[in-house]
TIKE-839504 format. One record per residue (C-alpha): residue in one letter; residue number from 1; x, y, z. Coordinates in pm, whole numbers, plus 50000, padded with zeros to 5 digits. Layout:
{type:A | seq:NUM | px:X | py:Y | pz:Z}
...
***
This chain:
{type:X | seq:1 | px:70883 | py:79508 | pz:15837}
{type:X | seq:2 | px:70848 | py:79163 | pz:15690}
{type:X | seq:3 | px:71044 | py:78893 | pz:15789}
{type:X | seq:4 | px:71322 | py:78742 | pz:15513}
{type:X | seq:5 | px:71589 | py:78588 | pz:15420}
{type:X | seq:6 | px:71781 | py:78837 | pz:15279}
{type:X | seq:7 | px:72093 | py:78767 | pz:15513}
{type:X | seq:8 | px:72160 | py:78465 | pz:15299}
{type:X | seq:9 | px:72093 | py:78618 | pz:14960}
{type:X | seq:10 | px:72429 | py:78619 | pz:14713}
{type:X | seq:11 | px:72484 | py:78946 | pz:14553}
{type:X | seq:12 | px:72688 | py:78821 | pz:14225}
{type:X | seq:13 | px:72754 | py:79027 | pz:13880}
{type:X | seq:14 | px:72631 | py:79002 | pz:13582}
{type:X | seq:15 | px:72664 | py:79178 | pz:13259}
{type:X | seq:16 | px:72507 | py:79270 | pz:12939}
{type:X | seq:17 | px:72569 | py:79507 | pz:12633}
{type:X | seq:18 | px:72327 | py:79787 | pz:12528}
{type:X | seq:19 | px:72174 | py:79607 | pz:12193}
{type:X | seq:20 | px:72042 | py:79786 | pz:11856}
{type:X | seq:21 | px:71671 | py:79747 | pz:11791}
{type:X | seq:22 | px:71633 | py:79436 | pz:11528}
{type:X | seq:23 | px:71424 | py:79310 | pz:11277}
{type:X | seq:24 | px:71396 | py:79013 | pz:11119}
{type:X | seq:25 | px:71398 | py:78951 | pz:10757}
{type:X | seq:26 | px:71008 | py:79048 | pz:10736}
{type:X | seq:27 | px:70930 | py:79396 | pz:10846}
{type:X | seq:28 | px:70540 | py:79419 | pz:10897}
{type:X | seq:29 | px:70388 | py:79322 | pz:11167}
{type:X | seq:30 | px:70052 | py:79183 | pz:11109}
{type:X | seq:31 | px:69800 | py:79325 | pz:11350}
{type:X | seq:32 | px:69467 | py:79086 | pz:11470}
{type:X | seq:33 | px:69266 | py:79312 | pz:11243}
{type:X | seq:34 | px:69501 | py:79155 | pz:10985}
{type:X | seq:35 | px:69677 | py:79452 | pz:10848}
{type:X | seq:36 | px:70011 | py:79473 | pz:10780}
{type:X | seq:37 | px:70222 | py:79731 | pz:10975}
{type:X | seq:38 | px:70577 | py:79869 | pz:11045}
{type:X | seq:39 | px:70645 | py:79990 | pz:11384}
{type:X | seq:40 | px:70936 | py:80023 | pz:11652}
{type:X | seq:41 | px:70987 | py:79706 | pz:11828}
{type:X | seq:42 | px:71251 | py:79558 | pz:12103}
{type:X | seq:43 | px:71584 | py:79671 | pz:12175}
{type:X | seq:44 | px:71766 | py:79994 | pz:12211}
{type:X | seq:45 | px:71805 | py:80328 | pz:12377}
{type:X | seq:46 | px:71445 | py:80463 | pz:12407}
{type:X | seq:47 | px:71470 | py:80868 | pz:12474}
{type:X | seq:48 | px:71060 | py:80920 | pz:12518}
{type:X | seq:49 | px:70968 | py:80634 | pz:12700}
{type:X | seq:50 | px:71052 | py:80519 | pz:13066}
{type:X | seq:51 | px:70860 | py:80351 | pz:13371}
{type:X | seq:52 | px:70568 | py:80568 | pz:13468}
{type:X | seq:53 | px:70442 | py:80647 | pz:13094}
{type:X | seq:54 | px:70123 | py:80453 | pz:12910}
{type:X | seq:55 | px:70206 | py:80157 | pz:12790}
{type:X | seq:56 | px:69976 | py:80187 | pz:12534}
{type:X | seq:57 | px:69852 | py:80400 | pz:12255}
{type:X | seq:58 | px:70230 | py:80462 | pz:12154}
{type:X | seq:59 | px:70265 | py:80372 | pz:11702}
{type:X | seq:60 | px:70515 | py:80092 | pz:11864}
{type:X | seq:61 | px:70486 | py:79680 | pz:11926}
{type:X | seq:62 | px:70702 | py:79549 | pz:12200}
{type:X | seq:63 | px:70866 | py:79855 | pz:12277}
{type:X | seq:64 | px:71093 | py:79839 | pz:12592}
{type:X | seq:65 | px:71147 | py:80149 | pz:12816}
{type:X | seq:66 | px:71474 | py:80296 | pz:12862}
{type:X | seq:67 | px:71763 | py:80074 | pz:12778}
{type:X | seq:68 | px:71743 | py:79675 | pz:12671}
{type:X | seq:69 | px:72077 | py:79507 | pz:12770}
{type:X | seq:70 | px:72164 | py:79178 | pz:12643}
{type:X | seq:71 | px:72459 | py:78967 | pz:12726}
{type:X | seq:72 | px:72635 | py:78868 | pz:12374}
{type:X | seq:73 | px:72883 | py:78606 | pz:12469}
{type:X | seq:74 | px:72841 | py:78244 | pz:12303}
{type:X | seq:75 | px:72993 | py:78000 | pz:12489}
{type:X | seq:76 | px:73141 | py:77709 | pz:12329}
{type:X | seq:77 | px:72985 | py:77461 | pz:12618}
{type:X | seq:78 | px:72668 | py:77638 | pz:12754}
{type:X | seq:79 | px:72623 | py:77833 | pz:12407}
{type:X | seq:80 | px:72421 | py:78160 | pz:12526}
{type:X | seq:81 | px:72452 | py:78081 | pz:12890}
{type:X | seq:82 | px:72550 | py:78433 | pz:13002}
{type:X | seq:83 | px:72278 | py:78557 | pz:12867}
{type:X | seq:84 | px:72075 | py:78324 | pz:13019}
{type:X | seq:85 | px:72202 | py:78397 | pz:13374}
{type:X | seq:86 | px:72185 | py:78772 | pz:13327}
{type:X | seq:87 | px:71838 | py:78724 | pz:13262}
{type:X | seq:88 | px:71795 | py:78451 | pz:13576}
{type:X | seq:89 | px:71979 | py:78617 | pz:13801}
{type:X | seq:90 | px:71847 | py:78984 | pz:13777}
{type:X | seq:91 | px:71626 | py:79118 | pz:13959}
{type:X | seq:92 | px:71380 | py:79452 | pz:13974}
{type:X | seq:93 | px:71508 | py:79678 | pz:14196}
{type:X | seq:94 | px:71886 | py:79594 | pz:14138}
{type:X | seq:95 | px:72110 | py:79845 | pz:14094}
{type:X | seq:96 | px:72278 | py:79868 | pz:13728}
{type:X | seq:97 | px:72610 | py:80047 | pz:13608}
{type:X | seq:98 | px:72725 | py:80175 | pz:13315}
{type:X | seq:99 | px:73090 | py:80076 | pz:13279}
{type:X | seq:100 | px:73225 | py:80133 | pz:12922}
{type:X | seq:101 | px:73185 | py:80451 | pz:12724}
{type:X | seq:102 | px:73121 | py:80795 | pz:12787}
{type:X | seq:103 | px:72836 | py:80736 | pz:13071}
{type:X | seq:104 | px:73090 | py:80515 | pz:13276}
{type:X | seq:105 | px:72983 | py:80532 | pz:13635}
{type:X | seq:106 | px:72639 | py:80623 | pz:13578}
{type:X | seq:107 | px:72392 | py:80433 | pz:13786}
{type:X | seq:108 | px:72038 | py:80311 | pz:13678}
{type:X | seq:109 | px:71748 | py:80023 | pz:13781}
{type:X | seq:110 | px:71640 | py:79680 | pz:13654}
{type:X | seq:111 | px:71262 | py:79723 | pz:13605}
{type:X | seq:112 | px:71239 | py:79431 | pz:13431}
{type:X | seq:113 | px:71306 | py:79160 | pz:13180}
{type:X | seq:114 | px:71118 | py:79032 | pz:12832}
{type:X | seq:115 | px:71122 | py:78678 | pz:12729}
{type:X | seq:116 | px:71195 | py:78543 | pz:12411}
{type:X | seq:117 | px:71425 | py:78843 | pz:12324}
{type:X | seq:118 | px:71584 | py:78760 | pz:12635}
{type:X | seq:119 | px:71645 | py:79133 | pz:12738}
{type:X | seq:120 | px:71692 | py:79300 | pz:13078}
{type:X | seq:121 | px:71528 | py:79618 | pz:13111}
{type:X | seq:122 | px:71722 | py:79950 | pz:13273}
{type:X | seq:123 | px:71610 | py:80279 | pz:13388}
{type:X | seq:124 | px:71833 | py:80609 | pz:13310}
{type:X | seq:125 | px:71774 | py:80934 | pz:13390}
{type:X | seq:126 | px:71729 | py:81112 | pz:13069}
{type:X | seq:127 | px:72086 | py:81257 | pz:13089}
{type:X | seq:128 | px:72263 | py:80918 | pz:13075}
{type:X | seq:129 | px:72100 | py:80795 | pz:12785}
{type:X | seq:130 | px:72202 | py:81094 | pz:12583}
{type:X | seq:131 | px:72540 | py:80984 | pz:12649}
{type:X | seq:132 | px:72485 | py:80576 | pz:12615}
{type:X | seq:133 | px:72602 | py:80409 | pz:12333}
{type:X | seq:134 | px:72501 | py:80072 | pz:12138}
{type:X | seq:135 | px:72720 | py:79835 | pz:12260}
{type:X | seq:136 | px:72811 | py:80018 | pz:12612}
{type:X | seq:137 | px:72852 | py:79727 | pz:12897}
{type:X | seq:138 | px:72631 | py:79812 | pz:13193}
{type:X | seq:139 | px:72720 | py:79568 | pz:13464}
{type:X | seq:140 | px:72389 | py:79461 | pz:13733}
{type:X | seq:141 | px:72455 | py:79381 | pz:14092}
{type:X | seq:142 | px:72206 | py:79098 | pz:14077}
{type:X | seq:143 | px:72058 | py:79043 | pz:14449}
{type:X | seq:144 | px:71708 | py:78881 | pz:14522}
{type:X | seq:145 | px:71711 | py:78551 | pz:14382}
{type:X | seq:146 | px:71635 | py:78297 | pz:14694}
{type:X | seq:147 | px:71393 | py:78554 | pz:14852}
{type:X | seq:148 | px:71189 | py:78405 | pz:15101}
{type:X | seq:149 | px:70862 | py:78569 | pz:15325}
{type:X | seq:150 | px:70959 | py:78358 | pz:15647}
{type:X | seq:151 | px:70626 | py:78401 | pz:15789}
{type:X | seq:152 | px:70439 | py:78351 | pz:15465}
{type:X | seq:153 | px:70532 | py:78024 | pz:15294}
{type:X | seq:154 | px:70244 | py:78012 | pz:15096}
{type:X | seq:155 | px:70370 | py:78316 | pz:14908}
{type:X | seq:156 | px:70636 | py:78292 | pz:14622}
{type:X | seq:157 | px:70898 | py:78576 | pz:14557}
{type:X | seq:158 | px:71083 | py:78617 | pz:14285}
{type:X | seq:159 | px:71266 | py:78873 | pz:14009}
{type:X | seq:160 | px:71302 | py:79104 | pz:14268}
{type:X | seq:161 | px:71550 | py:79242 | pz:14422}
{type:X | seq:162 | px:71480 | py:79260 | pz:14863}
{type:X | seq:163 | px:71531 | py:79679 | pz:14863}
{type:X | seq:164 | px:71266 | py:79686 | pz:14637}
{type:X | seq:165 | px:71020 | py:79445 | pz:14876}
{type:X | seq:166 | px:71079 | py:79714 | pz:15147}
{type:X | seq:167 | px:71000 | py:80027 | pz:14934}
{type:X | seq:168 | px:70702 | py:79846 | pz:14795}
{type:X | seq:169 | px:70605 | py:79760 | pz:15185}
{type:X | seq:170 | px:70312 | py:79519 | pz:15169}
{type:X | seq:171 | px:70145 | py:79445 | pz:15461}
{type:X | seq:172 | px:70054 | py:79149 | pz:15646}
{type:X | seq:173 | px:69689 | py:79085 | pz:15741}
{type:X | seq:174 | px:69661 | py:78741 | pz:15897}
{type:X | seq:175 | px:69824 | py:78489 | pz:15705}
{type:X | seq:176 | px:69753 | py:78669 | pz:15393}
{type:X | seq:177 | px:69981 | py:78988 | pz:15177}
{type:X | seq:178 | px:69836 | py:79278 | pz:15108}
{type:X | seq:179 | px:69997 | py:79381 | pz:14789}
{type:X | seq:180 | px:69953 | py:79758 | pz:14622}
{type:X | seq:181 | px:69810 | py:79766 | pz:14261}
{type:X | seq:182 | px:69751 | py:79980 | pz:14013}
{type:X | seq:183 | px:69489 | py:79729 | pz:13808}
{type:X | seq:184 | px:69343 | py:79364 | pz:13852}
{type:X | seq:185 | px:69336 | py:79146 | pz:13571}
{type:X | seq:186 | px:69163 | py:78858 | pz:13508}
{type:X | seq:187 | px:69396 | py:78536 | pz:13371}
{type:X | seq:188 | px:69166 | py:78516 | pz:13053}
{type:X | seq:189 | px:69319 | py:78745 | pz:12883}
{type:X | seq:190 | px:69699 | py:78701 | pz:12976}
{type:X | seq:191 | px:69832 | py:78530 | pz:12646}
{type:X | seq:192 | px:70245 | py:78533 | pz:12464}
{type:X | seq:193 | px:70428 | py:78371 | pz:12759}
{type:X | seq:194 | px:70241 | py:78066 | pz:12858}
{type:X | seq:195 | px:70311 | py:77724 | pz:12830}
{type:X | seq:196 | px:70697 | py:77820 | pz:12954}
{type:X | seq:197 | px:70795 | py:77619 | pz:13256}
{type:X | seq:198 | px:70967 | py:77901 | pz:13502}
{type:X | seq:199 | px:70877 | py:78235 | pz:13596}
{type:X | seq:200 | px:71279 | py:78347 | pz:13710}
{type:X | seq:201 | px:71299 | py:78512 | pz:13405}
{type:X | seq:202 | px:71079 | py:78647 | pz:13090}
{type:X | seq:203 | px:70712 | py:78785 | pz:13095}
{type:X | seq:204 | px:70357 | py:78721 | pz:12946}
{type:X | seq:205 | px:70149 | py:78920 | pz:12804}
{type:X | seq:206 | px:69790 | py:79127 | pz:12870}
{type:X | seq:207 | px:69615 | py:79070 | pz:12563}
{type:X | seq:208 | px:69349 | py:79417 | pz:12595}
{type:X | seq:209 | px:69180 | py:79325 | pz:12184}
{type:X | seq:210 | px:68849 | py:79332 | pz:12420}
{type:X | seq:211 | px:68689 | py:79646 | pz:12437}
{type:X | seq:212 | px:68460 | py:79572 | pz:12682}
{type:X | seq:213 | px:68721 | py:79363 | pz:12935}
{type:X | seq:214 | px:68927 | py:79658 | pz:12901}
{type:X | seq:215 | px:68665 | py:79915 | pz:13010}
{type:X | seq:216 | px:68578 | py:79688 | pz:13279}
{type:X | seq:217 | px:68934 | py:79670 | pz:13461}
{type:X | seq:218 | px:69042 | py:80027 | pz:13343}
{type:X | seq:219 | px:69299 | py:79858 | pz:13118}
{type:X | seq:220 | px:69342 | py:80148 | pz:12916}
{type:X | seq:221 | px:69554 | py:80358 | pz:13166}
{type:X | seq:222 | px:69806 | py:80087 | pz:13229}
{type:X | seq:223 | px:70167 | py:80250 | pz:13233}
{type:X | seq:224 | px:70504 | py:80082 | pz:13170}
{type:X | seq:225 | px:70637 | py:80048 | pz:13580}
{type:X | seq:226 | px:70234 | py:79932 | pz:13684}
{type:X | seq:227 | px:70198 | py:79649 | pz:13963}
{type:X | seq:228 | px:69912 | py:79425 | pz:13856}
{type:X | seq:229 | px:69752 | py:79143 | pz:14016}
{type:X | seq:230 | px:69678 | py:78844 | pz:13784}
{type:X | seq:231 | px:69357 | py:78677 | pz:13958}
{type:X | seq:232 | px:69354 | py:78306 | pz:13917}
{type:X | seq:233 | px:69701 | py:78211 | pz:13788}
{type:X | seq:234 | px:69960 | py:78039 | pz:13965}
{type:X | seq:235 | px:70326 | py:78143 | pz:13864}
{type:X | seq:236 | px:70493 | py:77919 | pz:14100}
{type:X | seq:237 | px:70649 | py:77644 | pz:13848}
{type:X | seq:238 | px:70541 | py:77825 | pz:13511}
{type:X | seq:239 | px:70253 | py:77996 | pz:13424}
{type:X | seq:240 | px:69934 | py:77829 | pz:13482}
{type:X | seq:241 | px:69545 | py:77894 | pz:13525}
{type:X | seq:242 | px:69423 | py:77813 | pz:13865}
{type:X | seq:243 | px:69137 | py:77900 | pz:14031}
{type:X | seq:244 | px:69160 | py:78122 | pz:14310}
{type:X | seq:245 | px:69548 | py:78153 | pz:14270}
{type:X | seq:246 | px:69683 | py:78538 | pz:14265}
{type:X | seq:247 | px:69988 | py:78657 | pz:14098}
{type:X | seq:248 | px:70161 | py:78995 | pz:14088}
{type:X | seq:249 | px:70385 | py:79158 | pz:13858}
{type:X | seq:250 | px:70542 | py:79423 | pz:13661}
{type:X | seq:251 | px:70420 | py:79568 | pz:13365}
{type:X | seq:252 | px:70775 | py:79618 | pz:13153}
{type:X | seq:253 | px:70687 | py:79639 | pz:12751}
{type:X | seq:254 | px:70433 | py:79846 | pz:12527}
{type:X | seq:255 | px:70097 | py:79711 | pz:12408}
{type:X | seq:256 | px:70149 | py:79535 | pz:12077}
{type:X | seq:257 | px:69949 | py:79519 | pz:11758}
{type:X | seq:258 | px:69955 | py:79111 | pz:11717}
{type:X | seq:259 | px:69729 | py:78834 | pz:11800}
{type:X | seq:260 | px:69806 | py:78687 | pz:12144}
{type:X | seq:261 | px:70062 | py:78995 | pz:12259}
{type:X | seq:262 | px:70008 | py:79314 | pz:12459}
{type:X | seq:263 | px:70182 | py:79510 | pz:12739}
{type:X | seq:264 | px:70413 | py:79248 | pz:12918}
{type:X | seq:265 | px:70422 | py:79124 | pz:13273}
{type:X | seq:266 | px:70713 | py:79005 | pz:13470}
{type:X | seq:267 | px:70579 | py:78823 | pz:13815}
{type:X | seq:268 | px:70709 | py:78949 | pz:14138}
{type:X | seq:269 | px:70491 | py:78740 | pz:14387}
{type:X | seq:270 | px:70247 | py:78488 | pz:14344}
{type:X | seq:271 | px:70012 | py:78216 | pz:14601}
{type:X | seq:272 | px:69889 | py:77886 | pz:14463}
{type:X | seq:273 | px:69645 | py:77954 | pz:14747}
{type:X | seq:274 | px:69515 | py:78305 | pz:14716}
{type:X | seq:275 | px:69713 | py:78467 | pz:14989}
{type:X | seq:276 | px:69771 | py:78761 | pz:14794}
{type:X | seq:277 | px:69536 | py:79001 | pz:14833}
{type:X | seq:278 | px:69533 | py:79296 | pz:14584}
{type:X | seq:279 | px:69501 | py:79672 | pz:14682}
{type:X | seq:280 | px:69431 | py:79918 | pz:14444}
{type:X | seq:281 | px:69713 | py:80231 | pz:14431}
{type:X | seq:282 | px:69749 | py:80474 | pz:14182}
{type:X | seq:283 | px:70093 | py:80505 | pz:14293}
{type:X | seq:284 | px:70195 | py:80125 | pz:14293}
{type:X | seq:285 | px:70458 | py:80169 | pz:14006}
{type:X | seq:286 | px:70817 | py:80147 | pz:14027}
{type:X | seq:287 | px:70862 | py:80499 | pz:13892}
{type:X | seq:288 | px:70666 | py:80610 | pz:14206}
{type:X | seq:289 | px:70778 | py:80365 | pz:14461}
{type:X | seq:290 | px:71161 | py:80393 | pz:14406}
{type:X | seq:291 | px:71135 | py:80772 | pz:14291}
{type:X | seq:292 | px:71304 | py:80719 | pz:13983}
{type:X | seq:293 | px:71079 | py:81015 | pz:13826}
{type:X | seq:294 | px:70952 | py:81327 | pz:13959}
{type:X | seq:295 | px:70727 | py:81459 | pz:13658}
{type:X | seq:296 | px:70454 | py:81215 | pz:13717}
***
């Protein structure tokens, strides 16, 4: 078992509301072919589509499996603050309740979190979100932020919550990580989501317009839950190109239709230095790993 911190770690709540899907004044999203088009986006209660299904080829842009929470509250000093720290502060693996409405007390798990909506993503089992609500409160044990690898400082951990670091089990070989995969990706083509300055919260995004760099890293069988290693970019103070740098993450949102977007990626570990070394598994998604589903 790997060495960490987690004896120090603060387990603190934090809450958000189940939010409607939105749109903005202009419906269509234009795709990079240029056409206009009108298609399911963020938010909501999504019945058909959970961790461990494609995340692309669905008529959708943005799409977020399960349930998007969203914390509401405008504070009159720190303005959307809660939200901010419900976003911060929560991590994948944590455990999520349902405490308002007619699924009170049912239990669920942060798989991740989408920037510039802001929203924290939560898996139900099919039977809770037939009784959620818009507007529900679902309250998340947030645990994992501070999560160190004692005896690998070159490695960076964060957005995840240290229950989930055990079930994922990577294994040490030298001073390098072995870390299960489902797909490498090359930083190229990872677009929406860089530029911002910290990688605590939000994602970026798997641009896959390239036929030909999507045949040639299987791109095309990525599901919603995937690990993926991001070869050559450095998440450690933002998201930055870097040669020989590795980054992991989470794939949490469907492909999208416009220029710059596709399936989203929420980092989990990444090394400046390359001491992350990716290993390809089938099975390396959190549907699998934390047995959330048993029909895939």
């Amino acid at each position: 078992m790997l060495r960490t911190n987690v004896d120090k770690l603060v387990m603190i709540s934090v809450v958000g509301e189940v939010v409607s899907p939105i749109y903005g004044r202009g419906i269509y999203s234009i795709s990079a072919e240029g056409m206009p088009m009108v298609l399911p986006g963020v938010g909501g209660i999504t019945y058909n589509v959970r961790v461990g299904d494609p995340a692309c080829g669905w008529e959708a842009d943005h799409v977020e499996p399960g349930v998007s929470i969203e914390n509401k509250e405008n504070d009159p000093t720190f303005g959307r603050g809660a939200n901010t720290a419900l976003n911060v502060l929560s991590c994948v693996g944590n455990e999520a309740v349902v405490v308002s409405g007619d699924a009170k007390g049912a239990k669920g798990v942060v798989t991740g979190k989408h920037g510039g909506i802001e929203h924290v993503l939560v898996d139900f089992q099919p039977e809770t979100l037939e009784k959620l609500m818009l507007g529900d409160k679902v309250l998340v044990k947030a645990f994992g932020v501070g999560l160190k690898l004692l005896d690998f400082p070159e490695i960076k951990v964060m957005n995840m919550d240290p229950r989930f670091l055990e079930a994922l089990d990577p294994k040490p070989v030298g001073d390098k990580l072995e870390v299960p995969v489902t797909h490498v990706i090359p930083a190229a083509i990872m677009g929406s989501g860089l530029g911002a300055n910290q990688t605590y919260s939000g994602d970026y995004d798997i641009q896959l317009f390239d036929e030909a760099t999507r045949k040639e890293y299987r791109l095309d069988d990525l599901r919603l839950g995937d690990l993926v290693a991001i070869l050559d970019a450095d998440h450690s103070y933002g998201r930055i190109y870097r040669k020989g740098a590795v980054s992991v993450g989470i794939v949490v949102h469907t492909n999208c239709v416009t220029s710059g977007h596709g399936p989203g990626v929420t980092t989990l570990f990444t090394s400046s230095t390359g001491k992350i070394i990716p290993r390809i598994d089938s099975r390396a998604n959190i549907a699998c790993i934390l047995k959330l589903r048993t029909d895939i």
